[in-house]
C-alpha positions as CSV (number, residue, x, y, z in Angstrom):
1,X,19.1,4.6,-13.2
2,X,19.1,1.0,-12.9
3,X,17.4,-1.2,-10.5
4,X,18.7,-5.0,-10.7
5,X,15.9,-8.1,-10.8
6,X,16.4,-9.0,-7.7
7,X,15.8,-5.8,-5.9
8,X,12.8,-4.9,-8.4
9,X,11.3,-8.4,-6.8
10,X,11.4,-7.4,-3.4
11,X,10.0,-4.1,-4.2
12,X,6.8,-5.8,-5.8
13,X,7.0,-7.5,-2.9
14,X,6.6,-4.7,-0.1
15,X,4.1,-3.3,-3.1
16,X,1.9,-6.8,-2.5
17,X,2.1,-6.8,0.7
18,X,1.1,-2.8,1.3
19,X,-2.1,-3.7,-1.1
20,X,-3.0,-6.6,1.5
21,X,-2.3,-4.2,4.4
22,X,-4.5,-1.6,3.0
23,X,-7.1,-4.4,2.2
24,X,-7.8,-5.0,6.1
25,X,-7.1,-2.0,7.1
26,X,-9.7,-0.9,5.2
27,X,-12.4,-3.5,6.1
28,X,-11.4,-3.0,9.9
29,X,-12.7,0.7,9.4
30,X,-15.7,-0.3,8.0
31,X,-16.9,-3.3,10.2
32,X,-15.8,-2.0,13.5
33,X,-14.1,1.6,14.1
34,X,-16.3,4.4,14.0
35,X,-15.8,8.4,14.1
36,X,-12.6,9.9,14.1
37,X,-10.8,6.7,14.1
38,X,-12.7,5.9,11.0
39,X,-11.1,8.7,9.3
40,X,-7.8,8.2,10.2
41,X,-7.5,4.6,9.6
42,X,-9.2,4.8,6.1
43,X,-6.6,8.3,5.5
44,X,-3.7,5.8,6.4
45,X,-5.2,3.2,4.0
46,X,-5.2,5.6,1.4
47,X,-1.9,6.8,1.7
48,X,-0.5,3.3,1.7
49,X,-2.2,2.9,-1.6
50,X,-0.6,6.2,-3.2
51,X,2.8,4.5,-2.1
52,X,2.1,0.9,-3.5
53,X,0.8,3.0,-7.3
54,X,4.4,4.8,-6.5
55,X,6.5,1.5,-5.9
56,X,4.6,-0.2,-9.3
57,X,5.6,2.7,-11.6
58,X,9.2,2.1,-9.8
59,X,9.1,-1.6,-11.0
60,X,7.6,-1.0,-14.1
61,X,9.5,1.9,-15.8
62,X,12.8,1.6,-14.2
């Protein structure tokens, strides 16, 4: 399967910006939520990492 440049660009793209998204998401759950919102925020952030790891091996070996 081939991906063209261009399209392998915007997909490092949405990668970058899913790392920055994690980022604060992250740091919002430490400095201010607390309990079960905690958890779910930081469970989101985590998942959104898994998918930026999944969309780098997409730029890089295909």
């Amino acid at each position: 399967m081939y991906i063209d440049p261009i399209t392998k660009m915007n997909i490092s793209f949405v990668a970058i910006g899913l790392m920055f998204a994690c980022n604060f998401l992250m740091l919002y759950a430490r400095k201010t939520a607390s309990g079960l919102l905690r958890f779910l925020l930081k469970t989101i952030a985590f998942l959104m990492l898994i998918a930026t790891f999944v969309l780098i091996l997409v730029v890089i070996f295909v």
